[in-house]
Each structure stands twice: as C-alpha cells, then as structure tokens.
N, C-alpha and C positions, 0 to 999 in steps of 0.2 A: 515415748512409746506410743503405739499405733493401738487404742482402745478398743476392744470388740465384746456385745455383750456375751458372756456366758451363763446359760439359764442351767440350774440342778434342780429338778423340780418345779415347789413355786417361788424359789426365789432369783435373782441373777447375781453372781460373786463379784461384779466388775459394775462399775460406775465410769460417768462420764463427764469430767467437770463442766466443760464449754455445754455438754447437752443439758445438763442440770440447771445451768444457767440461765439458756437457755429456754427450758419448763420454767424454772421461776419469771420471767422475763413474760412469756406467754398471759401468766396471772396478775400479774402487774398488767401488764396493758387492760386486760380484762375491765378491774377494776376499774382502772384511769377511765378508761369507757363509755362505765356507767355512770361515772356521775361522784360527787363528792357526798358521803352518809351524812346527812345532819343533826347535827346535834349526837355524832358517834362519840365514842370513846377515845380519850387522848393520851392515859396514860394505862399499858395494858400487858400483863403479863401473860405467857402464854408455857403452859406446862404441858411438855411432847410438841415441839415446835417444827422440825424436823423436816416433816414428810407427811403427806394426806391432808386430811385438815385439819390439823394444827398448824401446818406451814401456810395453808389457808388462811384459816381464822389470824395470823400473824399477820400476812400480805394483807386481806381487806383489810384487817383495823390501820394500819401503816398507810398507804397507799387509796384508801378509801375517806378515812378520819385525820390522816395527817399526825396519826397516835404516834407517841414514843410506845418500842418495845423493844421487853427483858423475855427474850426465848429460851427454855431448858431445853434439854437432849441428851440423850448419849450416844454419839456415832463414833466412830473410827477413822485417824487420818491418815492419809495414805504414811507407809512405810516399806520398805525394802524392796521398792517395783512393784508392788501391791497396790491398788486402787484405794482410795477411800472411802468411804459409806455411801451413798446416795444421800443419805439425810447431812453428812459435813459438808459436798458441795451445796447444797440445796439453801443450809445457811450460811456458809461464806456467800457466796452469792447474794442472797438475799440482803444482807448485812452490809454489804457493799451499795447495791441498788439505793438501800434506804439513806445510808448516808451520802451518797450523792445528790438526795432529792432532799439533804437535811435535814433527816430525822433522824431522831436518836433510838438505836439499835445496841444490843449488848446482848452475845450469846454465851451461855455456859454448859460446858458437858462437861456430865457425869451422871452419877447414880442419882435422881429427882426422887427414889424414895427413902435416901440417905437424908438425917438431920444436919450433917456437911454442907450439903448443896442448901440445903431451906435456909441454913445461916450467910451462906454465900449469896444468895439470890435476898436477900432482904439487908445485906449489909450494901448490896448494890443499891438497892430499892433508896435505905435512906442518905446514901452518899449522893448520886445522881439523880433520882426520877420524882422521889416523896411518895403518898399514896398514890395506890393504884385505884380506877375507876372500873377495869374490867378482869377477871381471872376467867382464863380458860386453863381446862383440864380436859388432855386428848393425848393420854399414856399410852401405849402400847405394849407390853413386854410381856414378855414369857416366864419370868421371875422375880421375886423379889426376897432381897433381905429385910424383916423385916425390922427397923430401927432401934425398937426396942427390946423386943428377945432374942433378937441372931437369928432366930428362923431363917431357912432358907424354905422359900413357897414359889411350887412352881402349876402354873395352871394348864390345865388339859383340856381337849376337845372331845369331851364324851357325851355323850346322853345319858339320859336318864331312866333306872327300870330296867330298860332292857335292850338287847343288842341292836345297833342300828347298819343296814344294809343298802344303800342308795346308792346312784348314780355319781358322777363329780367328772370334771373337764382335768385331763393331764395337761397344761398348758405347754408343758414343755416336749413332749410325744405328740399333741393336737388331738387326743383321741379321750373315750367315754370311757370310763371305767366304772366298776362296781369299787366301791370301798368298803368294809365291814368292819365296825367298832365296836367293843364291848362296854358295858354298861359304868359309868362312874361308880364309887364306892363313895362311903361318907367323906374321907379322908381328900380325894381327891376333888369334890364339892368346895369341900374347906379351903384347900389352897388356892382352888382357881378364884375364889371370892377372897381368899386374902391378896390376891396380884391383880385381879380386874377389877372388884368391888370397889366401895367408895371408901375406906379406913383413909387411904393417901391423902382422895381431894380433901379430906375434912382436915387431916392434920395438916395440911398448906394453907386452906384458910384459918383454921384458929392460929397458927404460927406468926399468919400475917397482921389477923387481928391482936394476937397478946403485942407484936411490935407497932400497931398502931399503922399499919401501913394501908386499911382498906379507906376511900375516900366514902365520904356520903354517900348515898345511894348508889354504890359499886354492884355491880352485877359479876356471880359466877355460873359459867354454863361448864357441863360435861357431855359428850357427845358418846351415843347409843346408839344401839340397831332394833330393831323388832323385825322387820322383814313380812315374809307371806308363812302362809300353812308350811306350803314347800322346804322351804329351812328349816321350823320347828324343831322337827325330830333333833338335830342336828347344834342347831342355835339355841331359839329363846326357851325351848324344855327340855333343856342341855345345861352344862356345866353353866356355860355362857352365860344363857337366860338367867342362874342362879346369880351371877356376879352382877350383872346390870339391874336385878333385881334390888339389888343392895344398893347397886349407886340411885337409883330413885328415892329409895327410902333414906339416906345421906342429902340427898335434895331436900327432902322434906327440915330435915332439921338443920341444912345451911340457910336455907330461907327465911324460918323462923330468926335466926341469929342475925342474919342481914335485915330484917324487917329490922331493926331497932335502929339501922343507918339509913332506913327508907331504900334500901336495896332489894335484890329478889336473888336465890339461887334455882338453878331447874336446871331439865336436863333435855338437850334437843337429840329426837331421835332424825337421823339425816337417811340419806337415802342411799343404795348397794351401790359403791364406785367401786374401783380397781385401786386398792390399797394394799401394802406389803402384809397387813392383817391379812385382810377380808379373801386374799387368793392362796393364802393357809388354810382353810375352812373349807371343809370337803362340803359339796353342793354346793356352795356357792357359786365359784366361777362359773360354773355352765347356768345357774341361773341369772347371771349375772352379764353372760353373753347374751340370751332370749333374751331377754329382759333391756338394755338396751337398742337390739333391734327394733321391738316394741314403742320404745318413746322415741326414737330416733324418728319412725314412720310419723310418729304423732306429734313432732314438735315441742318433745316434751323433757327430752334428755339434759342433765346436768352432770357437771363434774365439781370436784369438792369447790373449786373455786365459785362458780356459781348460786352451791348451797348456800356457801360463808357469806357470800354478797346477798343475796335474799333472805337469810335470816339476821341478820345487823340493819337489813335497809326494811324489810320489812315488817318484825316482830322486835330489836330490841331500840330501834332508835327510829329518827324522823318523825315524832311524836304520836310515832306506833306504842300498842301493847301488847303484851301478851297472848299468844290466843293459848291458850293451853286445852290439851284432852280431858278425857276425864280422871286420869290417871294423873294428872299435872303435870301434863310432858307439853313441849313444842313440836312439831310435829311438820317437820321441813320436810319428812318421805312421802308428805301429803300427794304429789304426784304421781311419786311409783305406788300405792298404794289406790289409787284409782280404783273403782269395778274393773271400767273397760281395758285398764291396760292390764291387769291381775288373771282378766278371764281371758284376754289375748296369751299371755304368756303360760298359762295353767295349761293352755288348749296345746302350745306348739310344747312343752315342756314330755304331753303324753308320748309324744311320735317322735320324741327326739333320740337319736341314735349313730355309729360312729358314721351310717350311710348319708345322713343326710343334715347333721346337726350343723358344719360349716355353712348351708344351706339357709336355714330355717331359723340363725342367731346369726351374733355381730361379734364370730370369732376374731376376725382382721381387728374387729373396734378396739375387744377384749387387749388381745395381745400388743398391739400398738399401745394402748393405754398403759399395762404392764411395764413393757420396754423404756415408756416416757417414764414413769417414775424412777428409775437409775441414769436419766440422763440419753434414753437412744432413738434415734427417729426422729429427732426432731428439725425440723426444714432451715436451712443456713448455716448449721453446722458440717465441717467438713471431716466426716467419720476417717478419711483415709489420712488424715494429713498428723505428725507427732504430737501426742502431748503433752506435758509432765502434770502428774497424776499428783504434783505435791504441791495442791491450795492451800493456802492457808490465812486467816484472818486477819486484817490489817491491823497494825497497832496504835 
C-alpha cells in the first residue's frame, strides 16, 4: 500500500515503516558522529523505549557505549491494512540496526505497568544480559491499571485553582486558537499522579533490586519537563507539575537505595522537543514553534537525540558528575532556559497571532519534526512507491 500521513489533531493515525527507519537511522549516525561515550553504560534497560527519548536514550547508550539493550513499549502492529504504531516501527528498526552492528537488542510490548511484563523483562534480564548498569524511565501514557488494586487511573491536563484560558498552535488546521480548561478536582490530581508520578519507576527498580539484577553503581534517570512562566499555568502548576513533582521526590528516595551500590537515581529535566506527548499539551506547540526559531537563530537548538548524547557524554559518564540544581535535578533544558533565549521568545510570544505567527516561529521546523516522528519527510525515502505496512521483528 501507498502510505500518506493522516494528521487528526495532534496526532497522525498512519505511520511509516521505511520513514521510521529511516528517523532511527538519522540518530544512529548522529551518535556514530560523535564519538564513542567513555566509560558509558553496557548493559541498559530502557522503560518507554519506543519514541522521543527513550528510543533516544536507547540508540546513544547502543550506538554511543556499544550497550546491550532490553527496551519496553506498547505499540501496535500493523493489522488488517492498518499501519503500525510509529513507536513498533521505530523499534523493529532499531532492533535490527543494533544487531547488525552486534549488539544485543531485545524488545517487549505490553503493559510496563503490569507485574507481567516486570517478570518478563527480568526473566530476560537473568537469562541473557545479568545486571544492569543503567535504567531509564521515559513512560508516556494516558492510563494506567494499577497492578495491585485494579484501578483504572487515567491522567488529565488541567490546572490548577482555576480555569485556564490561553493560546495553543492547531497543528493540524496551522492556526492559533484560544483553548479553555477548567480547573482539576482532587480526584483528578490523584490519578494524573498515579499514571505520571513516580509509584512505577520505583516499583521497577525495587523489582529489579529484590531480583538482584541492579550492577554496582547502576544509575536510574527519569526524564521531566519544567519549562518557562509561559507553560506554568498549564504544565508545572497543573495536574502535570503535581506528577513530576512526585517523580522528584521518588528520585530522592531511589538514590538513597542506590547509594548502598554506590549508584545514584535523579531526574533529568530535558528541553521542549516535538514529542507525541508534548504536541497534546495545549501551549505548548506554539511555544514550542517560537522557541525553536530562537535557538535555531542562536545555534543552540537540540533534538531528543542530541539531549541523550549530551547528558551521558556530559554529566553521566566520561569521568563527568553530576551537576545537579538545587532541587537535585540535572538540568539538560540548560540552554532553552537561557535569559536571552526566554526574553527572545517571551517578546515574540506577546505579538504572536494567526497573522503573523508562521512568520515570527519555526512552524515548517515544528510540523516537519511532528511528521518525522511517524515516519514522514524524511530525505531517501520514496513516499510514492508500495509498502507493506506488516514489519515485524526478527526471530
């Protein structure tokens, strides 16, 4: 079949295997590029592996350290002339790549906050890999059941207090709209912190630790946002903020528990990319298009592959440390968080409107980056020519 994306909103229903491939391929060179991580991690688990950066933080540590890795997910394969997920070609692919360049790769979908899969991913662990030296935690989901009571907890995008009224980019119209949310209730605080908060990362690693599976000085990071003023309302004194607030404080006390293996846990906050999250989140995208323009101008722009390579090459290896906030975070949005690029994008954000805002941001960047994540636009691939849409993972 002849693939074409279809966008509803902000997501696209159709994927692209050869384009996804593709994007992975792009990040892998990346990598290769820079240089071999010294003294990286070799054997590295990666939970939400998928898509954004966790298929990131997968590709450096593979491709960077020469790591074996065990990726979770849950995407969908294609079926019945229906496409596949973006995130199932992204790891076929990927899983392919690595084991051509001889490294050992092992992917599993399903539910990652089922006790199922923890048994499953640690019965892999001590058949194949032994301990692991690195755990990343970069979940995404809208729901979760949760393992031990059946709950079903599903998280929202509300603020907090009181109703919130702002701007936001329709990516798929191209134009500004006002959006208007009403205010969280306790209830909905509650669940969005049981699906984003940190209960998960912890019960994976103590899962990991009662099996014996963390090596010495094993590091786990979980990746976060904080953002500018401009998101606030919306983000970090929103539901949001209330979940990643918890996953800090989960840092705090996975730390302690790795301090006994001379390990460390913490949480990198990374910088606004175009991720199947982050173009759900009303205001984001249009600050997200400014915002872009801005470091583009400045030399300063990253994408998740870039982050992932600058925080492993700069802060957790190469006989780097830490540099943490005061909040003991790592702090990879270091660059978008600048003065001058904050009061460049504050200034174009006031005059921004549907007359002028293609103008004044990096919609083309925004939307092409979008598109990349499903597989589309990407240079060498031939969008017109048949596909079949049924990859699937070598045996």
């Amino acid at each position: 079949m002849i693939i074409k994306p279809k966008v509803r909103g902000f997501i696209c229903i159709t994927a692209h295997p050869e384009g996804c491939a593709a994007h992975v391929q792009e990040q892998i060179d990346y990598v290769k590029s820079q240089g071999i991580i010294e003294d990286g991690p070799k054997k590295v688990l990666v939970i939400g592996s998928s898509t954004g950066y966790g298929l990131s933080a997968r590709i450096a540590a593979a491709f960077g350290s020469n790591a074996s890795t065990v990726g979770v997910f849950y995407e969908r394969p294609a079926l019945n002339g229906r496409t596949a997920s973006a995130g199932w070609y992204n790891s076929v692919a990927f899983e392919k790549k690595a084991k051509e360049a001889g490294l050992y790769a092992k992917s599993v979908n399903g539910d990652a906050f089922s006790d199922s899969i923890k048994d499953e991913v640690i019965s892999i662990l001590k058949e194949d890999v032994g301990k692991v030296d690195l755990v990343v935690y970069s979940l995404a989901a809208p729901r979760r059941e949760h393992p031990k009571t059946g709950a079903i907890h599903k998280s929202t995008l509300k603020p907090l207090g009181k109703p919130f009224i702002g701007p936001t980019l329709d990516t798929d119209k191209g134009i500004i709209k006002d959006v208007e949310l009403e205010p969280a209730t306790e209830e909905d605080i509650a669940n969005t912190v049981a699906v984003m908060g940190g209960e998960d990362w912890e019960m994976w690693i103590n899962a990991l630790n009662d099996a014996d599976l963390l090596e010495d000085g094993c590091q786990t990071v979980a990746f976060s946002y904080i953002g500018p003023t401009i998101t606030w309302p919306i983000y970090w004194n929103g539901t949001i903020g209330k979940a990643k607030t918890d996953v800090d404080e989960t840092a705090k006390r996975l730390d302690a528990l790795l301090k006994i293996k001379r390990g460390s846990a913490f949480v990198s906050v990374n910088k606004a990319v175009v991720t199947q999250a982050s173009s759900a989140i009303p205001v984001v995208p249009l600050y997200i298009s400014i915002l872009f323009k801005v470091m583009k101008e400045k030399g300063l722009h990253e994408g998740c592959i870039e982050q992932l390579y600058r925080l492993y090459a700069s802060q957790m290896y190469q006989g780097n440390f830490l540099d943490l906030d005061e909040a003991g975070r790592v702090r990879i949005d270091d660059w978008e968080m600048k003065p001058e690029i904050q009061e460049a994008v504050t200034e174009l954000w006031k005059i921004a409107s549907n007359d002028n805002f293609k103008d004044i941001s990096d919609y083309e960047g925004y939307r092409s980056d979008f598109l990349k994540l499903f597989g589309f636009g990407l240079e060498g691939v031939d969008y017109k020519a048949e596909t079949d849409p049924e990859i699937d993972f070598e045996k």
